[in-house]
Backbone of each chain as ProteinMPNN parsed JSONL, in Angstrom:
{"seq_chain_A": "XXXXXXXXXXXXXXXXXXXXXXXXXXXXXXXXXXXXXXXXXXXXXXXXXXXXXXXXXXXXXXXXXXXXXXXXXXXXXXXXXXXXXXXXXXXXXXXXXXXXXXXXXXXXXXXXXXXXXXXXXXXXXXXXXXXXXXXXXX", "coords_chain_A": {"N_chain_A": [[143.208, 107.602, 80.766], [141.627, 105.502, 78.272], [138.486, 106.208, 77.66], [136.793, 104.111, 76.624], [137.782, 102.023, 77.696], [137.054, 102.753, 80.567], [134.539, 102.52, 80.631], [134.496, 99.839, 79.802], [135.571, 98.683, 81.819], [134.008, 99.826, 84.259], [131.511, 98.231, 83.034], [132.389, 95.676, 83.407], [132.826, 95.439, 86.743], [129.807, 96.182, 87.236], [128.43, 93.2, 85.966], [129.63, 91.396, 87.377], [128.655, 92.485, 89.938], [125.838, 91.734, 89.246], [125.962, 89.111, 88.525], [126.682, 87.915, 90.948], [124.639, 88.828, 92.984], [122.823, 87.674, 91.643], [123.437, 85.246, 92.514], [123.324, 85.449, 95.736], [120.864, 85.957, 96.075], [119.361, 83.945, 95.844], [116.693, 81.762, 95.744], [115.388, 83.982, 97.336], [114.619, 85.499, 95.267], [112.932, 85.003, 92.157], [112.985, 81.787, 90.386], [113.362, 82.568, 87.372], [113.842, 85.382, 87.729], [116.057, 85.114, 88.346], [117.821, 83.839, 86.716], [117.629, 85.202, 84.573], [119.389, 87.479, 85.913], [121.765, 86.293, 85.424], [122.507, 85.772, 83.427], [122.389, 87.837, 82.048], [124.537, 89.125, 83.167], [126.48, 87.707, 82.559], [126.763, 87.623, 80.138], [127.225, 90.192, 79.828], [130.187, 90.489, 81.284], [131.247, 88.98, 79.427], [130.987, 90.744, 77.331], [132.652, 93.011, 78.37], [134.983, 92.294, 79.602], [136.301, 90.991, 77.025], [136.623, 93.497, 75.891], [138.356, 94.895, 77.152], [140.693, 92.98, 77.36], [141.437, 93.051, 75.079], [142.013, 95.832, 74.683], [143.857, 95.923, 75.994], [146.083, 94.12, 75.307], [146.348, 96.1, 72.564], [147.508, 97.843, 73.57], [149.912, 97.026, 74.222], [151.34, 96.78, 72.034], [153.399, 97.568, 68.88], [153.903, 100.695, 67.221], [153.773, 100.071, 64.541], [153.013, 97.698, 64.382], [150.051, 97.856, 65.401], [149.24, 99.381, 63.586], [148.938, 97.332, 61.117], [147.312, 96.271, 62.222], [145.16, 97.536, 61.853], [145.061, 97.947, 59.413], [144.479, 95.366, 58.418], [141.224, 95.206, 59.602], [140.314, 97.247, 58.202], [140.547, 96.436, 55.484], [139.651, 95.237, 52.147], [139.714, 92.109, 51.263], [138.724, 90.998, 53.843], [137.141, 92.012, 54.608], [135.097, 91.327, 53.048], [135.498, 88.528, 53.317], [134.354, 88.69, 55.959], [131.841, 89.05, 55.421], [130.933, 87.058, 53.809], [130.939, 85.446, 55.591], [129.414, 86.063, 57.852], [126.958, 85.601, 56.453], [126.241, 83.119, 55.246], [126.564, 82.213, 58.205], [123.862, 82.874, 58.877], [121.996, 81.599, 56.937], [122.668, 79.292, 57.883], [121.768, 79.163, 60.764], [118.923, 79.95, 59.803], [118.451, 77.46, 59.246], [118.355, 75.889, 61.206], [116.706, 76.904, 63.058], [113.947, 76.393, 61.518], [114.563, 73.32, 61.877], [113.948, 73.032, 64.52], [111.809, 74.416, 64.475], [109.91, 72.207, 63.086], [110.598, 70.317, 64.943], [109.19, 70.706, 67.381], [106.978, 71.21, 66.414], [106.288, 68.552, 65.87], [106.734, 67.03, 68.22], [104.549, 68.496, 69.555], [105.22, 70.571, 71.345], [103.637, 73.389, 72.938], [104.293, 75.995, 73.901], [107.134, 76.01, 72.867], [106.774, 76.386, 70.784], [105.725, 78.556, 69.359], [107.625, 79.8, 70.314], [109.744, 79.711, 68.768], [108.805, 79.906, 66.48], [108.221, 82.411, 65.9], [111.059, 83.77, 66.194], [111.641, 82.597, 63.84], [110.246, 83.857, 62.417], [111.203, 86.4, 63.049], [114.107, 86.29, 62.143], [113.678, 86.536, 59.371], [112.627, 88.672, 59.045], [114.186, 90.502, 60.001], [116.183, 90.293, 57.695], [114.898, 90.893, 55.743], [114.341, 94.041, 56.366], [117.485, 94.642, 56.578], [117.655, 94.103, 53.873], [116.543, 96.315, 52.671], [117.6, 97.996, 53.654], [120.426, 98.417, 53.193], [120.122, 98.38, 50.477], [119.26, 100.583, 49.517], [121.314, 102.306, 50.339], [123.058, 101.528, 48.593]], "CA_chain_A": [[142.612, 106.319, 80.399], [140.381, 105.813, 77.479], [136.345, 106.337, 77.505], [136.02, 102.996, 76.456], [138.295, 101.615, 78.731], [136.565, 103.218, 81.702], [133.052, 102.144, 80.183], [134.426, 98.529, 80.274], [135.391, 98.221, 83.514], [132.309, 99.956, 85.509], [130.421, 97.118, 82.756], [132.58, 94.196, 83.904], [132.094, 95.616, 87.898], [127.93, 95.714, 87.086], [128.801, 92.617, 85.57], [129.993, 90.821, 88.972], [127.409, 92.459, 91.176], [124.538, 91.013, 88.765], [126.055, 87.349, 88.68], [126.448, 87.825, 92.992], [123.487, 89.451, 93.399], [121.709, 86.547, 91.208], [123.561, 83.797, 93.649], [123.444, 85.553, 97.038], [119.509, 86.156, 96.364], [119.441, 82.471, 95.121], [115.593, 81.62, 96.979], [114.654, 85.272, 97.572], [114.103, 85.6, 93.816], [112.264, 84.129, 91.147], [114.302, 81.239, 89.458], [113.19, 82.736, 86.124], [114.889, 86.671, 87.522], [117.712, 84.574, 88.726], [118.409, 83.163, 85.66], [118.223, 86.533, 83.748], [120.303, 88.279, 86.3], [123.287, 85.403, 85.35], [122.415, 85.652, 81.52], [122.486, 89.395, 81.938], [125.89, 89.512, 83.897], [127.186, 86.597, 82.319], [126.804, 88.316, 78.727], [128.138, 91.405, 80.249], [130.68, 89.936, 81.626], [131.978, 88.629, 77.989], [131.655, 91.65, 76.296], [133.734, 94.395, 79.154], [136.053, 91.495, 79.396], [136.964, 90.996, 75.642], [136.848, 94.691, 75.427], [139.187, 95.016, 78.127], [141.44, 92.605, 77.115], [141.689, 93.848, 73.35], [142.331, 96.913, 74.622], [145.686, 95.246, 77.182], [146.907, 93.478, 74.006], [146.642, 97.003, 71.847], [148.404, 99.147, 74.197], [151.7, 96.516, 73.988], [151.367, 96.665, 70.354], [154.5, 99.023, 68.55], [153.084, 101.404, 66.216], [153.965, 99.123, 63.366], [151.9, 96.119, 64.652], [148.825, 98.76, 65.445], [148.978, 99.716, 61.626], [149.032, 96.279, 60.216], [145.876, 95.373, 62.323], [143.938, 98.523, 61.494], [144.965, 97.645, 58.005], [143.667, 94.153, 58.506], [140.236, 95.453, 59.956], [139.646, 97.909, 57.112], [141.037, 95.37, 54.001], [138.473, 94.656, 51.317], [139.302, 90.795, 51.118], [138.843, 90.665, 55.52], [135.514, 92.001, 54.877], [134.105, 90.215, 52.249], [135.197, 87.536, 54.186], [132.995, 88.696, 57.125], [129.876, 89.41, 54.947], [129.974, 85.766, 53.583], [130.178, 84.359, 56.668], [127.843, 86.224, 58.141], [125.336, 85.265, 55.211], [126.12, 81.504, 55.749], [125.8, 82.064, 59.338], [122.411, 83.508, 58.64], [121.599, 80.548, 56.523], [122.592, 77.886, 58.969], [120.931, 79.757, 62.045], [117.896, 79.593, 59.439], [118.184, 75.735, 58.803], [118.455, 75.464, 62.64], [115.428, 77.075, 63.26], [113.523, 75.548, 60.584], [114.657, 72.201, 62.202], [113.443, 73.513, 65.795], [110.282, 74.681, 64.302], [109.194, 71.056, 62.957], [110.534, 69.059, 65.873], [108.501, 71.273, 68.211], [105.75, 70.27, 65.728], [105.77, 67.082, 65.901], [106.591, 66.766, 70.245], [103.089, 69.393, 69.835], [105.513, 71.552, 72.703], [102.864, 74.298, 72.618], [104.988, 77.304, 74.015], [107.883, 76.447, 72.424], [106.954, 76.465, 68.866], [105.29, 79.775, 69.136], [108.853, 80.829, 70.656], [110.483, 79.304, 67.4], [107.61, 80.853, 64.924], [108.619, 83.968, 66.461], [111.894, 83.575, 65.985], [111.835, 82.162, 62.366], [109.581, 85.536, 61.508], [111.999, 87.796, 63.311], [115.334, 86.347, 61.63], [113.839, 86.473, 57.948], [112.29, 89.958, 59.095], [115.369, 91.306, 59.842], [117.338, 90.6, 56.652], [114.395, 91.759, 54.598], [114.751, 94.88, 56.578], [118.468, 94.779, 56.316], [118.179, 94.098, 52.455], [116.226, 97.639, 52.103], [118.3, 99.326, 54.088], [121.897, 98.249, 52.132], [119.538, 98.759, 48.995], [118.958, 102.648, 49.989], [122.677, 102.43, 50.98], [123.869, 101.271, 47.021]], "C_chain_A": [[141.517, 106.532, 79.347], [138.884, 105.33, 77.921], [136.318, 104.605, 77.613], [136.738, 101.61, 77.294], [137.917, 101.616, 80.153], [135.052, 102.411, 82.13], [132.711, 99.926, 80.016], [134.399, 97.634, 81.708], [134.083, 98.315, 84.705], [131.438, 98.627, 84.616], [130.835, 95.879, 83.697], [132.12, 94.092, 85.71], [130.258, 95.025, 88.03], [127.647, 94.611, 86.677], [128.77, 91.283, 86.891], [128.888, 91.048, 89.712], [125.941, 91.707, 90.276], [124.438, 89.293, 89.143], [126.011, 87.282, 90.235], [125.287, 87.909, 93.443], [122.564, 88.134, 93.155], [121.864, 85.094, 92.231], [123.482, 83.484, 95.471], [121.899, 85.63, 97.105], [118.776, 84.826, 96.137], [117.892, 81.947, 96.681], [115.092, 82.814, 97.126], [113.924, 85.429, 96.301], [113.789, 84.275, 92.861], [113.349, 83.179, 90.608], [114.191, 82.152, 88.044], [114.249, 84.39, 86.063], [116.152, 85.867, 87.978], [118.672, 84.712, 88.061], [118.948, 84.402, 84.54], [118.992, 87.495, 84.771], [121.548, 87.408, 85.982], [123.38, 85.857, 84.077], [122.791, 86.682, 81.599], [124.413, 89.462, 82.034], [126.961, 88.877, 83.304], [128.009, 87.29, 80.754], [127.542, 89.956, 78.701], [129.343, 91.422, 80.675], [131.759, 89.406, 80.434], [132.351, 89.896, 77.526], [132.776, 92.514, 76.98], [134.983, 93.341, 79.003], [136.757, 90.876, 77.923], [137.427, 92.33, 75.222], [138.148, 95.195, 76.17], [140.652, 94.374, 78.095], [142.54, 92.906, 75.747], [142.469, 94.931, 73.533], [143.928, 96.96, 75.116], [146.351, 94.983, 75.677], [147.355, 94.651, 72.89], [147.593, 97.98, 72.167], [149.713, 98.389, 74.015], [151.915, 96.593, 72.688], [152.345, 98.137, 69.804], [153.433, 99.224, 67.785], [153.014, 100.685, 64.769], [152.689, 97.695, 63.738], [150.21, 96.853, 64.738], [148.22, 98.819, 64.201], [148.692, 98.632, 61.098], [147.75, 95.818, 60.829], [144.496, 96.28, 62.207], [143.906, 98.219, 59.831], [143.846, 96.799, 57.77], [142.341, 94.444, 58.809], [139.853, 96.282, 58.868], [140.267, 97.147, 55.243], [140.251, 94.877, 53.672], [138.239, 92.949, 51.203], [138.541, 90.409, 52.796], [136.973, 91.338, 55.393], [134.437, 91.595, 54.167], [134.184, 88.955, 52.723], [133.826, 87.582, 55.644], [131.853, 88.769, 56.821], [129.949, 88.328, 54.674], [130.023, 84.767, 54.303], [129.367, 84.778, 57.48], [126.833, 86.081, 57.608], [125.441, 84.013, 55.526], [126.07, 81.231, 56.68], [124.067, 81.926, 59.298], [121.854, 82.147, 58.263], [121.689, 79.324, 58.105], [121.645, 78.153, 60.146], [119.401, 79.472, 61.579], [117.466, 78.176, 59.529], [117.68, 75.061, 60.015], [117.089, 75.753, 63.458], [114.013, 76.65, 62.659], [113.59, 73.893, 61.29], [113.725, 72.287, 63.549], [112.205, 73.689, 65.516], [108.996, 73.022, 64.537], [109.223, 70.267, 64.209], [109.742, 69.759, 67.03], [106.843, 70.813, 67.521], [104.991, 69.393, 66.251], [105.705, 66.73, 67.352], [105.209, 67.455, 70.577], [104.014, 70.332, 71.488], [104.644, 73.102, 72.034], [103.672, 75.691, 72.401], [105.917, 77.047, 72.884], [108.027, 76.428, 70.912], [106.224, 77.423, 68.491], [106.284, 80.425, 69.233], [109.649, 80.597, 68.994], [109.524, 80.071, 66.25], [108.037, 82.179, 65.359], [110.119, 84.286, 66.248], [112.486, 83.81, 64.232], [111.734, 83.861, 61.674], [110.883, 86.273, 61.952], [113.226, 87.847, 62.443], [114.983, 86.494, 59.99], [113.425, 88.312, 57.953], [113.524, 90.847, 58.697], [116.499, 91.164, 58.649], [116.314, 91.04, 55.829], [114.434, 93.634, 55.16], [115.918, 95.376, 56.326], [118.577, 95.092, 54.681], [117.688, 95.621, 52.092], [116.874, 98.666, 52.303], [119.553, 99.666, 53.588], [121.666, 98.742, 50.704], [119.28, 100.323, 48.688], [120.114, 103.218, 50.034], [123.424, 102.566, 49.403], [123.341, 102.088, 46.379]], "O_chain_A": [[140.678, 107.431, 79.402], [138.44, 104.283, 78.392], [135.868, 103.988, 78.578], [136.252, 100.486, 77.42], [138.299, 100.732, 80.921], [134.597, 101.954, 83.179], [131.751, 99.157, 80.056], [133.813, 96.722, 82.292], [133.518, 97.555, 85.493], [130.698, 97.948, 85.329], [130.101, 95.249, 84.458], [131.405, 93.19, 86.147], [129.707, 94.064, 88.568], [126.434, 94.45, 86.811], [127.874, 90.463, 87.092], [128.172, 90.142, 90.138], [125.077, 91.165, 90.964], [123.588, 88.561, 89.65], [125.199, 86.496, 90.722], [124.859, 87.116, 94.282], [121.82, 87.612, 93.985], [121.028, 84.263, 92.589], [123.515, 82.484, 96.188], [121.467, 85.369, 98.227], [117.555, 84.776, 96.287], [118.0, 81.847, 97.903], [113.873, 82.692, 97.005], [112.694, 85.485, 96.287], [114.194, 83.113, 92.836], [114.48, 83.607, 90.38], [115.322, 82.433, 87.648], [115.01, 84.724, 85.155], [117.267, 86.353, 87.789], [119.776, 85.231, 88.226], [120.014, 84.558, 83.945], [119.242, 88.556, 84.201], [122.568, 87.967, 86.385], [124.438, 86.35, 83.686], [123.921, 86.73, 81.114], [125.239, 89.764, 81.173], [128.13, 89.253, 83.398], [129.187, 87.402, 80.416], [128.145, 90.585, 77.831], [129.854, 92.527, 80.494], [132.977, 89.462, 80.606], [133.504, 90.272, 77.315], [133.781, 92.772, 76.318], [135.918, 93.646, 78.264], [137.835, 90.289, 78.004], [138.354, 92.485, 74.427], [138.911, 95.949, 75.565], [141.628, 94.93, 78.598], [143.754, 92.951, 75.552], [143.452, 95.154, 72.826], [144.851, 97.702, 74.78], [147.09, 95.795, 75.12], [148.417, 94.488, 72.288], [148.272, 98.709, 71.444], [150.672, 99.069, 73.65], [153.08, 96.37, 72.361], [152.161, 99.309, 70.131], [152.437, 98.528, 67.582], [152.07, 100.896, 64.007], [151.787, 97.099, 63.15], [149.283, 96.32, 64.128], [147.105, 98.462, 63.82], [147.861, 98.894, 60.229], [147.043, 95.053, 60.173], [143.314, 95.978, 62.368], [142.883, 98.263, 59.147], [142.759, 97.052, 57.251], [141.762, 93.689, 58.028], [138.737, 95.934, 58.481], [140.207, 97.66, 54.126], [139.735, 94.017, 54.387], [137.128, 92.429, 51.093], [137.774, 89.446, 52.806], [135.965, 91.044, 56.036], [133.248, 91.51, 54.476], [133.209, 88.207, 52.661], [132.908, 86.86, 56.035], [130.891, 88.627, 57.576], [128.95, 87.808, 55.169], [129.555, 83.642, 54.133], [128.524, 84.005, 57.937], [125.759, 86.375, 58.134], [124.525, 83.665, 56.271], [125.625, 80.097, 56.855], [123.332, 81.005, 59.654], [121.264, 81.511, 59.137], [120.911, 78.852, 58.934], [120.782, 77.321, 60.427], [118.601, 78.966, 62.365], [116.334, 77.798, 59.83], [116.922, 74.092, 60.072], [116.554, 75.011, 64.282], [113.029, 76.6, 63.397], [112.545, 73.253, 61.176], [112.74, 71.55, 63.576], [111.373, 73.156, 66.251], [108.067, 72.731, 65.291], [108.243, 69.64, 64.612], [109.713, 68.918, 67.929], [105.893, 70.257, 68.072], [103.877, 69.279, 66.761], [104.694, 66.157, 67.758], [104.654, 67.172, 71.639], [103.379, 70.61, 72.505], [104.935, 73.71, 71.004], [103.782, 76.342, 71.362], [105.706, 77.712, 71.869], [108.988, 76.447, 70.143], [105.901, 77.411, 67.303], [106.383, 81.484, 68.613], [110.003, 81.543, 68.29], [109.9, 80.733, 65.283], [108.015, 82.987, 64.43], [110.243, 85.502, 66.098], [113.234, 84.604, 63.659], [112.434, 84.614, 60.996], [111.591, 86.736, 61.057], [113.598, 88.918, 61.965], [115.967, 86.573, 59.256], [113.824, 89.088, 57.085], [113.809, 91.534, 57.716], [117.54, 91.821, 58.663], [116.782, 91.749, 54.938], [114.56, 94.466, 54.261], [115.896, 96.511, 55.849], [119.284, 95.977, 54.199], [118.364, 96.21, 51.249], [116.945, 99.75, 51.723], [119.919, 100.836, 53.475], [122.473, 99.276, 49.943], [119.157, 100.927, 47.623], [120.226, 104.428, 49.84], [124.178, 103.487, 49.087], [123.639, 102.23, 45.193]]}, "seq_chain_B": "XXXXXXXXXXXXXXXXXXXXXXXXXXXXXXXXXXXXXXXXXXXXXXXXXXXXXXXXXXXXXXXXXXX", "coords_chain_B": {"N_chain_B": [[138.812, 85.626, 35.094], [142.055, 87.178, 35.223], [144.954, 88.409, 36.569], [148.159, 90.491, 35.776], [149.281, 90.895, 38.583], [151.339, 89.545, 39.937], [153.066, 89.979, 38.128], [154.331, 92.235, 37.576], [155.026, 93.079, 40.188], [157.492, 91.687, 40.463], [159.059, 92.369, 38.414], [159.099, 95.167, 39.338], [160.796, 94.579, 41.672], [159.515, 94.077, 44.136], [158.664, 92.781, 46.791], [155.976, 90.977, 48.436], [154.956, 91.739, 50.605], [155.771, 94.461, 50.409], [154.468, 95.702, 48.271], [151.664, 95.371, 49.202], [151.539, 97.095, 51.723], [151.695, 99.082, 50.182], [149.795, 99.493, 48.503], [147.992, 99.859, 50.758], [146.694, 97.306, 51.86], [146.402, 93.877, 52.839], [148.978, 91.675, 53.252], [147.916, 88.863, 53.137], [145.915, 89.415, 50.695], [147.352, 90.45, 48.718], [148.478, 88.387, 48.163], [146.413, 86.146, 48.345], [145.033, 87.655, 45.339], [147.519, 87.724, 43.52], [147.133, 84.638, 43.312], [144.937, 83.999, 42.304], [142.593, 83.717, 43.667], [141.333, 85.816, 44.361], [139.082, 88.533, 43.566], [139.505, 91.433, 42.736], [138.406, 94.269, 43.864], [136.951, 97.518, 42.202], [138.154, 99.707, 43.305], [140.575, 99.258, 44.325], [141.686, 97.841, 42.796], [141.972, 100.092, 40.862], [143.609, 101.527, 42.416], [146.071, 99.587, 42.58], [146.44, 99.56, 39.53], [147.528, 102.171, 39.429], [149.507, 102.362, 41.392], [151.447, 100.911, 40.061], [152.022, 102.562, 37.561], [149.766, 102.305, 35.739], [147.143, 101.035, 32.868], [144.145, 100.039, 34.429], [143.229, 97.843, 32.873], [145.546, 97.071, 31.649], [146.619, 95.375, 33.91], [144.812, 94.113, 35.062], [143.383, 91.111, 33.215], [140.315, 90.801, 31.943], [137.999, 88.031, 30.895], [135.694, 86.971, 28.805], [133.186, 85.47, 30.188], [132.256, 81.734, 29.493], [129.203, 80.607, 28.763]], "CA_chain_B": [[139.825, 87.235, 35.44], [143.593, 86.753, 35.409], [146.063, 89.376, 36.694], [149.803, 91.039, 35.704], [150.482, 91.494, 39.547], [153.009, 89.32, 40.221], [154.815, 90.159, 37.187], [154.829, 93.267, 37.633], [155.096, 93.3, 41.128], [158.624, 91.051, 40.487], [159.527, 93.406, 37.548], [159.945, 96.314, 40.178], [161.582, 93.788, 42.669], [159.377, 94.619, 45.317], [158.188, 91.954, 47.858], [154.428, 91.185, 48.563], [154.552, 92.675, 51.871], [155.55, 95.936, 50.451], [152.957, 95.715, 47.84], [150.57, 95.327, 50.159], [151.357, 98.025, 52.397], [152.07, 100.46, 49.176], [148.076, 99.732, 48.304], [146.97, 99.417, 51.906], [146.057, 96.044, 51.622], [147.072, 92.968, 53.874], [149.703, 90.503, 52.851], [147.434, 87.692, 51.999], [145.142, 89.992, 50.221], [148.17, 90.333, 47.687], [148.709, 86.238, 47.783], [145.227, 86.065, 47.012], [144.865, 88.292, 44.26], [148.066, 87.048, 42.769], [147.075, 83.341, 42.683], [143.217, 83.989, 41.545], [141.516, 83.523, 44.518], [140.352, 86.902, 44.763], [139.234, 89.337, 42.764], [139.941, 92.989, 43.283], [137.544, 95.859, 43.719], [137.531, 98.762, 41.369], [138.78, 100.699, 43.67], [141.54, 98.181, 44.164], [142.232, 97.706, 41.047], [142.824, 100.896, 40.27], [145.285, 101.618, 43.156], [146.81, 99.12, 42.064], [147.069, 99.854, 38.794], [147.995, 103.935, 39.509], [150.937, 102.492, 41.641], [152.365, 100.317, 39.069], [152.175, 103.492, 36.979], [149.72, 101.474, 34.244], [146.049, 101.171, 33.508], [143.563, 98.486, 35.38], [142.943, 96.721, 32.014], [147.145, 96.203, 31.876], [146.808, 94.577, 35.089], [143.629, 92.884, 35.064], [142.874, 90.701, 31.926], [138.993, 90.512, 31.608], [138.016, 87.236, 29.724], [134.001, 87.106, 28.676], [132.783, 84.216, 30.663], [131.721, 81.071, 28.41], [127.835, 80.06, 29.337]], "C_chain_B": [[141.441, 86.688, 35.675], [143.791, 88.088, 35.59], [147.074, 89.499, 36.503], [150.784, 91.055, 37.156], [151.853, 90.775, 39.861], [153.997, 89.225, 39.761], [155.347, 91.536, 37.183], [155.449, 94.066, 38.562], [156.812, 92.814, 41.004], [159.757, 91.7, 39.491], [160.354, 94.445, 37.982], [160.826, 96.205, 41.321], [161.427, 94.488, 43.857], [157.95, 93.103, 46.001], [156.501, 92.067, 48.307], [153.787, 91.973, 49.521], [154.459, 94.269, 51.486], [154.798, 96.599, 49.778], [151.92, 96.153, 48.308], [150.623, 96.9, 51.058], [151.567, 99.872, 51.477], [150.646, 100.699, 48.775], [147.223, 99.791, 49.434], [145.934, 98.027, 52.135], [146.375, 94.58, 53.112], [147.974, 92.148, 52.661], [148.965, 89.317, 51.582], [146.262, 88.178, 51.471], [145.919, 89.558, 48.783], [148.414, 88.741, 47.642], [147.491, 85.872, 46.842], [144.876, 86.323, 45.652], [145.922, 87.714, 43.304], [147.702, 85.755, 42.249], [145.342, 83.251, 42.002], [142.25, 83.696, 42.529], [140.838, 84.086, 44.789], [140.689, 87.863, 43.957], [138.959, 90.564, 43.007], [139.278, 93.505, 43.118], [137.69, 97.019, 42.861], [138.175, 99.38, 41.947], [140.289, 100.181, 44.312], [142.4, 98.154, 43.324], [143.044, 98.949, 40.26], [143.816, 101.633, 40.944], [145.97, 101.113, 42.926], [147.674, 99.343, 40.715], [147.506, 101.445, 38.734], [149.326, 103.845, 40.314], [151.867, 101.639, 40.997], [152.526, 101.05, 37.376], [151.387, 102.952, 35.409], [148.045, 101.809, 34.31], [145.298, 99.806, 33.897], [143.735, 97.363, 34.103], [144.732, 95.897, 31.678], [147.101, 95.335, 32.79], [145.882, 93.357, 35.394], [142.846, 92.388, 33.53], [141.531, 89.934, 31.886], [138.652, 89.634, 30.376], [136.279, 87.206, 29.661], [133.734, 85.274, 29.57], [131.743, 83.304, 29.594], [130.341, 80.795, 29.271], [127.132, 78.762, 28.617]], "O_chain_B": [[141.711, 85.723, 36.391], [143.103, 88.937, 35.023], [147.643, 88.539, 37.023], [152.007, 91.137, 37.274], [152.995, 91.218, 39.988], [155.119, 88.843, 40.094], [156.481, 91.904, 36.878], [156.086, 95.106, 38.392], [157.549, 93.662, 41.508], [160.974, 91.619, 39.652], [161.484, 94.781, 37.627], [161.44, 97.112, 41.882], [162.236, 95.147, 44.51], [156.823, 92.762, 45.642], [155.929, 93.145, 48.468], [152.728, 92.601, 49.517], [153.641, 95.098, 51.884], [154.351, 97.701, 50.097], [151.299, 97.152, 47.944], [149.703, 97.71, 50.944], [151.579, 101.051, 51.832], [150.216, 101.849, 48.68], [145.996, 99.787, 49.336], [144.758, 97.927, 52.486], [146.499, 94.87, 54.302], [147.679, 92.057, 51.47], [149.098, 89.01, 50.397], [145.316, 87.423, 51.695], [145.502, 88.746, 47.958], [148.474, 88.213, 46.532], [147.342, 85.555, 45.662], [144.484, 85.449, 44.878], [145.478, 87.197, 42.279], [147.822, 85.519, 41.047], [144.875, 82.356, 41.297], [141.095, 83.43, 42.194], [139.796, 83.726, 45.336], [141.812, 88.199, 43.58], [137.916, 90.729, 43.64], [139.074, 93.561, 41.906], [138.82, 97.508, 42.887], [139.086, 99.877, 41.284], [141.025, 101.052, 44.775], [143.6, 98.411, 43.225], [144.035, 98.985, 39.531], [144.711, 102.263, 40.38], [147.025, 101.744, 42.875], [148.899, 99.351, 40.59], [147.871, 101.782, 37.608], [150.186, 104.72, 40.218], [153.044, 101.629, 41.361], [152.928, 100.487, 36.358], [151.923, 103.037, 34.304], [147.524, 102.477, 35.203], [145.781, 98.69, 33.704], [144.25, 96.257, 34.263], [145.026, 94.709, 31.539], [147.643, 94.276, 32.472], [146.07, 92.202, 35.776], [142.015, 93.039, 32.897], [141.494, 88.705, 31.814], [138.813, 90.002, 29.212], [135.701, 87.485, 30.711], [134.244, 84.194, 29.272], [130.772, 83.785, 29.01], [130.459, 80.776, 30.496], [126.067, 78.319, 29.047]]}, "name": "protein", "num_of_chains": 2, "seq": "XXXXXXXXXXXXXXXXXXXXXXXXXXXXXXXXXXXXXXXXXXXXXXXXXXXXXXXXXXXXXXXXXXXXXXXXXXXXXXXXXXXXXXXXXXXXXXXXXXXXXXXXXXXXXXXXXXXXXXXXXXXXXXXXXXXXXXXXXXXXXXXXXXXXXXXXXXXXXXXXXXXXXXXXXXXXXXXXXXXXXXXXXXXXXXXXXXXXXXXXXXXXX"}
């Protein structure tokens, strides 16, 4: 069995006992660890299980169908597609936060427009980080 | 940017698919590139043009953009 096959399953298992754990302790624990033991498990839970499934769907795959989607994953138009929608993601996610910022503004919600200023900074942070590091890269 | 491929590609009477998999490309990589939707990488370009035995500028006709 492959590594990453192995490494999905014990996730999706840890996965289960987090989301149980978060509903059988449901009153023992904080709502706030509750909530991040679901988020946790929940999100864990996605990824072993996409990984897991990917992996079912690859193994029926002839060697001919394998090739054509490793092609597809390393093909110059398939990834300039993914960089400019991940840049117009980026953008919109910006616009979205930008919108979140003001209307937190204007409601004066104290916390949550420090969580959004925090936010804003981190997502422009990280592409000026990103841009130095692609720029070091070219 | 205009391209030769699909005349040349139809010249050697060989199908887009096999195109494609003769440059390592996808299918609608070669659709693209044929109809102008996308424009090819140097390093593209010149697989391309090294398996249609020619050079890039045969294949790809560079026009100066008007401003």
């Amino acid at each position: 069995m492959k590594k990453k096959t192995v490494f999905a399953a014990l996730g999706l298992v840890l996965a289960l006992g987090l989301c149980l754990a978060a509903f059988f302790l449901d009153g023992q624990i904080s709502d706030s660890t509750g909530g991040a033991l679901f988020g946790l498990g929940g999100a864990l839970l996605g990824i072993c299980g996409t990984t897991l499934i990917k992996g079912h769907i690859e193994g029926r795959m002839t060697p001919e169908e394998l090739r054509e989607l490793e092609r597809g994953e390393r093909d110059e138009r398939n990834a300039a597609i993914r960089d400019r929608a991940a840049l117009k993601s980026w953008y919109w996610t910006l616009y979205l936060l930008w919108g979140l910022f003001f209307l937190t503004l204007i409601l004066d919600h104290g916390f949550y427009f420090a969580l959004v200023s925090v936010a804003v900074t981190l997502h422009c942070v990280f592409y000026l980080v990103n841009l130095r590091r692609v720029a070091r890269e070219m | 940017m205009t391209n030769r491929i699909s005349q040349l590609r139809r010249e050697r009477g060989l199908s887009q698919a096999e195109l494609a998999d003769a440059v390592d490309v996808t299918r609608q990589t070669i659709i693209s590139l044929e109809s102008g939707r996308y424009n090819a990488s140097l390093l593209l370009a010149h697989r391309i043009a090294k398996f249609f035995g020619t050079t890039i500028e045969d294949v790809f006709l560079f026009e100066e953009e008007r401003t």
